[in-house]
N, C-alpha and C positions, 0 to 999 in steps of 0.2 A: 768181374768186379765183386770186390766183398767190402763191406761197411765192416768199419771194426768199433767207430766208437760214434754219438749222436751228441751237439752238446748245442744245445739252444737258448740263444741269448734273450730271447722276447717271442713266443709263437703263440695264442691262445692262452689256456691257464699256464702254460711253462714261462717263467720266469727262471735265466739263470740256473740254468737245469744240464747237470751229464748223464748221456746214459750208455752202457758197458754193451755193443752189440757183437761183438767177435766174434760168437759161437759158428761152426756152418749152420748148425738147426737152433737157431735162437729164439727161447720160447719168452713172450712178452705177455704176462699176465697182472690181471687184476678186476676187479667191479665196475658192472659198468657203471657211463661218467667219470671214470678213473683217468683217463687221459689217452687210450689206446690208440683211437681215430685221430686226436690230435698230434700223437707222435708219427704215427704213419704217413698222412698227410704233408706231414713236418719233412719228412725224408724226399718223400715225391718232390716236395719243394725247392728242397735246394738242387737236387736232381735237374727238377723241370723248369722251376720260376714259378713265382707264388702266385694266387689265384685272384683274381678282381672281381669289383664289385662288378663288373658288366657281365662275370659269367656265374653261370647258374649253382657253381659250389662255392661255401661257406669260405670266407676270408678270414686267418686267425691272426687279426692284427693286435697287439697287447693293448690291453686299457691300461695300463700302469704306467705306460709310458716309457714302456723300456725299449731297447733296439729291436727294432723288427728283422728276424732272421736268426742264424747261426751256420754251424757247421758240421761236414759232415768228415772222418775220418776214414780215406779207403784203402785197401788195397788193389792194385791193378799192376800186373806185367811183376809182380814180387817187389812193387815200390810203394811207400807210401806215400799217402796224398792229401792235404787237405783242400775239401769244398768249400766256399764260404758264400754264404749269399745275402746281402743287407740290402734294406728298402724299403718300401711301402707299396701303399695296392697299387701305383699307375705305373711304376718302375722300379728296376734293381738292378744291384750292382754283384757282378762275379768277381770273382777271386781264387784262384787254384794255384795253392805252392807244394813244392816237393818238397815232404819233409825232413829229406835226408841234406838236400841241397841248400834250403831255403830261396828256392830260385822260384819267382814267379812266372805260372807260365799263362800262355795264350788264353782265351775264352774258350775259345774252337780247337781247344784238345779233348773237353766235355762232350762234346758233338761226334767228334772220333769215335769217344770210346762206348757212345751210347745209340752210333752210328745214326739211322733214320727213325728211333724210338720216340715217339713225345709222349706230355703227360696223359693223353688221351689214351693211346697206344700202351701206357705201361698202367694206368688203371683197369682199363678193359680185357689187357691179357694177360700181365704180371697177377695181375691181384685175382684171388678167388677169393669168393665171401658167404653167407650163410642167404645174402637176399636172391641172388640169384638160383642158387639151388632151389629156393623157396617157388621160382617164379616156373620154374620145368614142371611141378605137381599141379598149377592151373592150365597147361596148355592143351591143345587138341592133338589128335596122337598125328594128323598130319602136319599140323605145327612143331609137334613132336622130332618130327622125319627132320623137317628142314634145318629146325637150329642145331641138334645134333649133326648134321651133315656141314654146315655154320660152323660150326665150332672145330670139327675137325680138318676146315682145311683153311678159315681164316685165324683160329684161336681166340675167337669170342662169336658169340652170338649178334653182334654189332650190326653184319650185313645182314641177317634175316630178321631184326625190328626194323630194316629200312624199309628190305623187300616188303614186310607185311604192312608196313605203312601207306607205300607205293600205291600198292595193292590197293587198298582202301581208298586213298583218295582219288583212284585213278576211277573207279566204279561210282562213285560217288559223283564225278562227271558226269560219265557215258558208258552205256550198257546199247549192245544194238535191238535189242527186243525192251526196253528199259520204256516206264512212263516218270518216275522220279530224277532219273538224273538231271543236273545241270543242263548239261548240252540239247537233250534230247524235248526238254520243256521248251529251252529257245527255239529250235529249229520248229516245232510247233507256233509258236508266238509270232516267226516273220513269216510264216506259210500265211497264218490271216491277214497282217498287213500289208503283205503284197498282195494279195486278192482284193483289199478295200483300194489299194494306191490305183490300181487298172482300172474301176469301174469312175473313178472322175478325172479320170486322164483326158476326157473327153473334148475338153474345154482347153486344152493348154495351150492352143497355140495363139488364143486373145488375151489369156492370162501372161504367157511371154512377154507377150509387147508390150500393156500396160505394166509390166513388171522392169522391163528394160527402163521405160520412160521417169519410173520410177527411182531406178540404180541411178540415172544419170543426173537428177533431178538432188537426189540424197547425196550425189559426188560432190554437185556445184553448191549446195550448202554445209557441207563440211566442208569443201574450199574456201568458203565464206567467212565461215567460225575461225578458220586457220588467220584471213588476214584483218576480219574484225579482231583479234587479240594482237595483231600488229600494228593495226590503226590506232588502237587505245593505246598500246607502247608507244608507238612513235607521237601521238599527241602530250602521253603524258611528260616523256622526255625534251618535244619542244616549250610545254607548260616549263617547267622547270628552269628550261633556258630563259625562259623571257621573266622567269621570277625572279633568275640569278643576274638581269642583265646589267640591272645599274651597278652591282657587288661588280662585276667584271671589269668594269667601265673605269672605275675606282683602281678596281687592283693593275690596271694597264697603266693610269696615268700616276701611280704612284713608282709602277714601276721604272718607268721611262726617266723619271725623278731622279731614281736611284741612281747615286754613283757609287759605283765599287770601290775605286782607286785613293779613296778619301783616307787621310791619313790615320791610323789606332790610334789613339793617347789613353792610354788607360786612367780613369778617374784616380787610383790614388796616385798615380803619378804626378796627374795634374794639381791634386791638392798639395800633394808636398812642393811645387814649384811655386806656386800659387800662396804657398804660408811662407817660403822664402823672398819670395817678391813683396809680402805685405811687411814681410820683417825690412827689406830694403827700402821700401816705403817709409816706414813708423823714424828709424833711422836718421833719413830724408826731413823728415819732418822735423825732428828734434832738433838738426844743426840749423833749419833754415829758424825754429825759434827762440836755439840761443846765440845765432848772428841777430837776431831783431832785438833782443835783451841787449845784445854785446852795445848794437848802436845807440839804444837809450843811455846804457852808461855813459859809454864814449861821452855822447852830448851832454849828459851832467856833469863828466870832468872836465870837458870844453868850459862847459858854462861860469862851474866852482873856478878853471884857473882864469876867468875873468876878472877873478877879484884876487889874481896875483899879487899886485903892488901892494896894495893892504897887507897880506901874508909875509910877501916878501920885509918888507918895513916892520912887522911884527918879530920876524923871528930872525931880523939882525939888530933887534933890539930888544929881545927875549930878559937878557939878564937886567936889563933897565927895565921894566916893565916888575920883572919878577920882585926887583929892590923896590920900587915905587910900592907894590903891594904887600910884599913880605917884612917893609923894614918895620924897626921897635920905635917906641915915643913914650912917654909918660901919658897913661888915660886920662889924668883927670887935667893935662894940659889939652888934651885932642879934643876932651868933652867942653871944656869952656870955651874953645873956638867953634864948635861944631852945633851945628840945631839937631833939632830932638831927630830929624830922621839919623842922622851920623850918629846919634848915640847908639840906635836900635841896630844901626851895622856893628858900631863897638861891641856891644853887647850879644849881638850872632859871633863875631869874631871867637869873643869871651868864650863863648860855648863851644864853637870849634876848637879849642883850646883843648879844651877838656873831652870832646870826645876824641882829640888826637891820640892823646894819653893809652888808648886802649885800639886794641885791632878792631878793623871793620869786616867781621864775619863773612857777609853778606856778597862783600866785594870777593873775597878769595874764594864762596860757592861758586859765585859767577863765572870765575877763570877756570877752577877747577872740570863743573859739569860742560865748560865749552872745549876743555882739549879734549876729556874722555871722548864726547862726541865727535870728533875730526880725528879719533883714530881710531875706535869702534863700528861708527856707524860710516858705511859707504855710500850713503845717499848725498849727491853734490850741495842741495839747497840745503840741509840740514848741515852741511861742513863750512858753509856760507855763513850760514845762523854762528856758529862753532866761534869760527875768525872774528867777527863781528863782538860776540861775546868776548874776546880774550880784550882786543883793543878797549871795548867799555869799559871791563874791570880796572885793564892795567890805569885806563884816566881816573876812574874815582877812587883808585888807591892811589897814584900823585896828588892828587884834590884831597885827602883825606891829610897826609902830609903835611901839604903846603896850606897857613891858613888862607883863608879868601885873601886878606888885606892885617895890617898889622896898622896899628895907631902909633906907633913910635917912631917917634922920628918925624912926625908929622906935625910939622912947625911953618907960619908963617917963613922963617925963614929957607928953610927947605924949600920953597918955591924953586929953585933955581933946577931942581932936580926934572922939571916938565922941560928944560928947556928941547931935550930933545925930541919931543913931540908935541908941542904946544901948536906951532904951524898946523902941523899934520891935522889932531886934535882939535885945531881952533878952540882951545885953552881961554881962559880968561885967568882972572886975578883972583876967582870963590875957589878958596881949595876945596871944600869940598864938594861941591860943581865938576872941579877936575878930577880928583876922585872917582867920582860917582862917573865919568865916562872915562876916563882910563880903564876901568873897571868893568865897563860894560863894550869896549873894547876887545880888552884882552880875551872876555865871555865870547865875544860874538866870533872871534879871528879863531880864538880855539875850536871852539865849533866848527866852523868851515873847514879848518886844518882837517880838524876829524873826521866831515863828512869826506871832505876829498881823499881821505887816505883809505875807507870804510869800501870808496863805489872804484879804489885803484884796484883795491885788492879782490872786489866783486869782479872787475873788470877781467884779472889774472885768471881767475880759477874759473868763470865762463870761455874763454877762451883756453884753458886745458878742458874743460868739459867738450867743449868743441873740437879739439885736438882729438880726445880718445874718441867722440862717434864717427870724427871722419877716418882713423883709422878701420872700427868697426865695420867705417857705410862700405869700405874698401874691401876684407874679408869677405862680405856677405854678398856682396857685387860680384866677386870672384865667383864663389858658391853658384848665386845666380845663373852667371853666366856660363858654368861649366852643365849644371844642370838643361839649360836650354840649349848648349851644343849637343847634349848626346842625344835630345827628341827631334833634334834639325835644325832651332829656329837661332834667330841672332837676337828677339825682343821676346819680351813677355806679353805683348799684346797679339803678337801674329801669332803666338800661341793658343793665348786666351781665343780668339778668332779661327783658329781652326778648332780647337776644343770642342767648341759653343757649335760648331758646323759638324763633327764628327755625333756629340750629339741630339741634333737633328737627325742624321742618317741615320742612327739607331731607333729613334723615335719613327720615322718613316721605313726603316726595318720592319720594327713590329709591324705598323699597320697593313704592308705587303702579306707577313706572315698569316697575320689576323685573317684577313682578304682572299688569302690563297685556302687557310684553312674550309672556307664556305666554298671553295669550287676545285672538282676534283678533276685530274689532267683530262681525264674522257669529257668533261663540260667545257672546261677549257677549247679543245680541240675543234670540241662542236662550234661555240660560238667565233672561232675565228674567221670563219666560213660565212658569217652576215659582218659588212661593214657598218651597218647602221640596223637599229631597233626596229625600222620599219620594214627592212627584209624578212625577220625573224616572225613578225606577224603577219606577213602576206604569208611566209610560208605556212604557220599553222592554220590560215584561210582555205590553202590550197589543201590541205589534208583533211579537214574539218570535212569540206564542200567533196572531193574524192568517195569519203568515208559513208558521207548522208548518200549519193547516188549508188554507192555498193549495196546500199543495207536496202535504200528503195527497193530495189531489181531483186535481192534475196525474199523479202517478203513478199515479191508477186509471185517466184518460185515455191516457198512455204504454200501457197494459196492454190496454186497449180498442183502440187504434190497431193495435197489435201483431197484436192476433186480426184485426183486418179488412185485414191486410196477409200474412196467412195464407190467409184464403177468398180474394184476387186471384190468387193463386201457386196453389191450388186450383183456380183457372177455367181457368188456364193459359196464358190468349194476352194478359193485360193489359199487360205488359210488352212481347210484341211489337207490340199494339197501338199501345201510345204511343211506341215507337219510331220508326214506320210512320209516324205521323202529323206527329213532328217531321221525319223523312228525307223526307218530301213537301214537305212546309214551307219544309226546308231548299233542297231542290232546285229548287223556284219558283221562291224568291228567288233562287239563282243561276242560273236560268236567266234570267231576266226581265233582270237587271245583264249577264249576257253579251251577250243581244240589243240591249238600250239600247248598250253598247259596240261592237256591230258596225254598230246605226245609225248611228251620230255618225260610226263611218269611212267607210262608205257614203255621207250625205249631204255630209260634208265633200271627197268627193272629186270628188262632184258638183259642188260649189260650188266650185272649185275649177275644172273645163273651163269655171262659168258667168261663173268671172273672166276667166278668158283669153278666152273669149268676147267677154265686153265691153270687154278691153283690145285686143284683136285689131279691134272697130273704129273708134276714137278714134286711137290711135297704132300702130298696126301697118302702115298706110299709107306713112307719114312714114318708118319705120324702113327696111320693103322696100325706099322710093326710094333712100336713104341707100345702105344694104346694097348694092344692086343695083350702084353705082358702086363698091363699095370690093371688090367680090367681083368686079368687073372688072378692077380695077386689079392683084388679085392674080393672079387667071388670065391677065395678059397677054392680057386682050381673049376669051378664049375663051369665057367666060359673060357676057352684056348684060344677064340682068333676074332677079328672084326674085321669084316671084308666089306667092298663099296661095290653096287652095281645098279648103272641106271635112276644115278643120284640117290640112290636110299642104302642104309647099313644095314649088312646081316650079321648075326650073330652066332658063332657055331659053339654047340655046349663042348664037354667033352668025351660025351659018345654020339658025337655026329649030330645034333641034331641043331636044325639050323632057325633063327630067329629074328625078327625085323624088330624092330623099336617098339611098334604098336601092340605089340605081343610082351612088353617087356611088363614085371611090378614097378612100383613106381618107389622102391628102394634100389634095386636092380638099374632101374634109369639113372636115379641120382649117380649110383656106382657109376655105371656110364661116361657121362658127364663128367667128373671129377676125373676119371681114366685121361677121358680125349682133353679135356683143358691140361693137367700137368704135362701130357706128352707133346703137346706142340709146348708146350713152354719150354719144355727139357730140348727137343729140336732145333726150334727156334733161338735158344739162348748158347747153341753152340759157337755162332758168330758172335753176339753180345754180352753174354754173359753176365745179366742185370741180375741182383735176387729178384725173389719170388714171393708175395707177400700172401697168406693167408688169414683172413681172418673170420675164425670162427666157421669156418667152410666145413665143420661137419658135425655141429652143435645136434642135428638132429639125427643122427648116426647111434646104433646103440653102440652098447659097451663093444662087443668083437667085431663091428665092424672100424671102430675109432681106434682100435687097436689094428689093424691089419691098416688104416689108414697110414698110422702112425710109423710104423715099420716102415712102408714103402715113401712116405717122406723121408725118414732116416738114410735110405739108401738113396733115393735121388740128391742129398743134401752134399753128399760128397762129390760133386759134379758142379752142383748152386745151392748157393746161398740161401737157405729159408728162413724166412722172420714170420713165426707163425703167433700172431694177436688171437687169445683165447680167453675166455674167462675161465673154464674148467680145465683144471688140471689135472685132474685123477689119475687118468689114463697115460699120462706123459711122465709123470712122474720118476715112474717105475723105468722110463725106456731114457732117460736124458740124465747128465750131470746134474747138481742142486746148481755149479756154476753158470750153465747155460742158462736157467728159468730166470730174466728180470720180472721183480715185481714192481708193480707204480701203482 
């Protein structure tokens, strides 16, 4: 695998950042805090998955708020490929497309190609760095032996920090000639209290027995406690029943009540039937009180044609009557026969005369404002008024007309002119006597005329007013009745009657609901079970009286318990005893967990030389050979070969002379080191083929050894991939492209 380009969309200080990595020996320089760890890092990342807060390396999640992650450009198999990895610290998301293809492929082709490598795995033996060089110049030269030996068959020092850990805490336990360790202070500590446990073991077998009497004793009062808190339940849930009993009692006999099967009528239903029926009502009313009007008419026209004859007799003899009143005579002949009242008539006459001359205003308002109203207004009695009005006008405009009476003509001789009513009249011989009742005749016969023609035509138009509501009562009856067929009924009252019953049952709904809401089906149930109130309290007698005889017999147990917890404190040593016997107990068991914890360090450390063992002869070969060249190349020829025997490295110069670690400088070691770390990586990346990350791995190297470093990176580079992180360049300069060197 080779990276060709790095382009980060949010990692640490990189915001929106590319950066150019093609070279095989790609030199990444800059100051520190430059960014170098956090591009590195960055790579490992999308490689491996980025890092959480639950582990102990630095998480470089953006404060800016930009996406966290990016990608990574590779080469693999001559294809290219992009990585892409977005997320945050507790998950993330992969993505690998062919760039040729645009085809997205699987997760677990990353996995392929990086085979069984993790992030652990590729910082520990991909990456060389300046801290760990650093940390080979404090060790012990047999400490010495072993990482070196570490290193060249695991390719990191990984397994001998474990083994020396191991080590450590496994002595830290237990040593067999040891007075500090762990183990060896306890095994001491239950030595004494088992020597105290046998010297009052003396006693045990009276301490037994009052001890048994005592278990059995502590059985039956925590049996106690168990059904005293069942006594107080079951009392306080009979309480309850007998608090809920009358609400029950209620909610039974309301329910029993209840009928289901009652008909719905929904209220606006029923009030619209209910405003139709008052309308059929109101209706009702109105014809039965203009039939009672109609009959008082009636009876005043019955009454008025009582006085037919008169009428009759008047108006077939109208035009005689009218000559009597209307004819001419000379006035100052009518005034010498007449007394002073007949003058003051002449004289009214006189004046009637003269306002005939002129219209009577008055009279044609009165017609006028009575039609407007009888074709305007629709109200019956005000059309009555109307009628009424027109008949007035039209008589006091005839009256206005005609004068009262005329004085002409009016001669003793004229007498003959009464003959045709004189009988009738009962007339005498005083004309104006006759006169004056001819006159008050014709007044009074008119009148009548008028009233009876006044209460005909009242008569008419209440009986059309009757006519149109019993049409109306008839519609509305229809309406009615069509409405009370579609609810079921045939009257409005069997309606109104179940209505008024429907809500009752909703009334006695609620109070069901009300009722139920205070008792819930578990109370319910219970109380089914008493038919009457006085079972319900015998029963909470019986438990009450159950509950007082338990708790008696408990506290004569408490009392008993008491005394035989008196004769143990009497014996004296029961309480040390059972102490004794737990602190042994106790001490076992930690002793046994300590030693199972020093085995496990013990055998794992074992297992641990028996890896190396078997790693030492599969690939430890291959490595030496490797090694042997590159630890040449560093010494400038002065070391030829590194051979393994009996877990420790020799070193042969190159006039034979042979050398172990402990013997080495401690520049000569670093050379070393650096040797065995790049050849298993060169080894090992034959299957993998991961770059190689460097950084800063030889800051303290002088000048021709960084130089001889350099060259032989150069030549492994053509194999793998090297991203070597430096801050100094000097040395590089001279051996690399200016295209190779990123700076950031």
């Amino acid at each position: 695998m080779k990276i060709l380009e790095a382009n980060i969309y949010g990692y640490g200080r990189f915001v929106d950042c590319h950066f150019d990595v093609a070279h095989h020996f790609q030199v990444i320089t800059g100051p520190n805090e430059s960014g170098k760890s956090t591009l590195r890092s960055f790579i490992s990342s999308i490689l491996f998955g980025f890092p959480t807060k639950r582990g102990k390396k630095e998480t470089y999640i953006p404060r800016k708020g930009s996406v966290y992650g990016g990608n990574l450009l590779i080469l693999q198999n001559e294809q290219k490929y992009l990585i892409e990895r977005i997320g945050n610290e507790k998950n993330n998301s992969l993505t690998i497309i062919n760039q040729e293809t645009k085809e997205k492929l699987p997760e677990s082709l990353l996995e392929k190609w990086i085979t069984k490598v993790d992030k652990t795995v590729f910082d520990d033996i991909y990456s060389v760095n300046q801290s760990e060089l650093s940390t080979i110049l404090n060790l012990k030269p047999d400490e010495l032996e072993r990482i070196f030996y570490s290193i060249a068959t695991s390719g990191s020092q990984e397994i001998f920090e474990k083994q020396k850990k191991l080590i450590k805490e496994a002595n830290q336990l237990y040593k067999p000639n040891g007075r500090v360790p762990q183990i060896n202070l306890m095994l001491k500590k239950y030595e004494g209290t088992y020597q105290k446990f046998q010297e009052i073991s003396n006693n045990l077998d009276d301490f037994k027995m009052i001890e048994e009497k005592i278990e059995n004793l502590k059985e039956k009062t925590s049996k106690f406690s168990q059904e005293k808190m069942e006594y107080e339940n079951k009392l306080a849930r009979l309480n309850q029943l007998e608090s809920t009993w009358d609400i029950y009692q209620k909610w039974l006999g309301a329910s029993k009540n209840y009928n289901e099967n009652a008909l719905n009528i929904p209220i606006e239903v029923f009030d619209k039937i209910q405003l139709q029926n008052t309308k059929v009502n109101s209706i009702e009313s109105s014809i039965q009180s203009l039939e009672k009007q109609l009959e008082d008419v009636r009876q005043e026209v019955r009454k008025l044609d009582s006085n037919g004859e008169d009428i009759d007799f008047y108006l077939n003899n109208k035009e005689k009557f009218n000559q009597i009143v209307g004819g001419e005579r000379s006035t100052s002949s009518y005034v010498e026969d007449s007394s002073n009242e007949n003058s003051q008539v002449l004289r009214r006459r006189s004046h009637t005369k003269s306002k005939n001359k002129q219209p009577n205003y008055t009279t044609i308002a009165i017609v006028v404002i009575s039609i407007l109203a009888i074709i305007f207004i629709p109200n019956i009695f005000i059309r009555i008024l109307g009628m009424i009005g027109i008949f007035f006008g039209g008589y006091l405009f005839i009256k206005d007309l005609n004068p009262v009476y005329s004085t002409s003509g009016i001669t003793q001789e004229n007498q003959e002119i009464f003959d045709f009513c004189k009988k009738k009249l009962q007339l005498s011989d005083d004309y104006t006597a006759n006169m004056r009742k001819i006159l008050n005749f014709k007044l009074q016969i008119e009148k009548k005329i008028k009233l009876r023609d006044n209460t005909k035509v009242k008569e008419k138009i209440l009986e059309q007013e009757r006519s149109i509501n019993l049409s109306s009562l008839r519609v509305e009856q229809v309406k009615l009745a069509k409405q009370l067929e579609e609810m079921g009924f045939n009257n409005f009252n069997s309606l109104r009657e179940n209505f008024f019953k429907e809500q009752g049952k909703l009334k006695l709904e609620s109070t069901i609901i009300g009722l139920k809401s205070q008792l819930s089906d578990e109370k319910i149930n219970a109380l089914k079970k008493y038919s009457t109130k006085i079972e319900l309290e015998k029963d909470i007698f019986s438990t009450k009286k159950n509950y007082e005889e338990k708790r008696v017999k408990n506290e004569q147990r408490i009392a008993q318990l008491i005394e035989y917890k008196i004769q143990l404190d009497n014996i004296g040593n029961s309480v040390e005893f059972a102490t004794l016997q737990q602190e042994m107990a106790n001490e076992r068991s930690n002793i046994n967990n300590t030693i199972e914890e020093w085995l496990t360090m013990s055998l794992a450390n074992k297992w641990l030389d028996e890896y190396l063992a078997t790693l030492s002869k599969h690939q430890l070969p291959l490595v030496m050979e490797r090694a042997s060249k590159f630890f040449e190349v560093l010494t400038n020829k002065h070391f030829v070969k590194i051979s393994v025997g009996n877990n420790q490295l020799f070193l042969k110069t190159i006039d034979n002379q042979i050398f172990t670690v402990n013997e080495l400088s401690r520049a000569t070691a670093e050379q070393l080191y650096f040797a065995l770390r790049i050849a298993f990586i060169v080894i090992f990346n034959k299957k993998i083929g991961l770059p190689m990350i460097i950084d800063d791995g030889f800051v303290n190297f002088d000048e021709e050894r960084k130089s001889q470093i350099i060259d032989l990176l150069l030549e492994i580079s053509k194999e793998t991939q090297i991203l070597c992180f430096t801050v100094d360049i000097s040395i590089i300069c001279d051996k690399v492209s200016k295209e190779s060197i990123l700076a950031i």
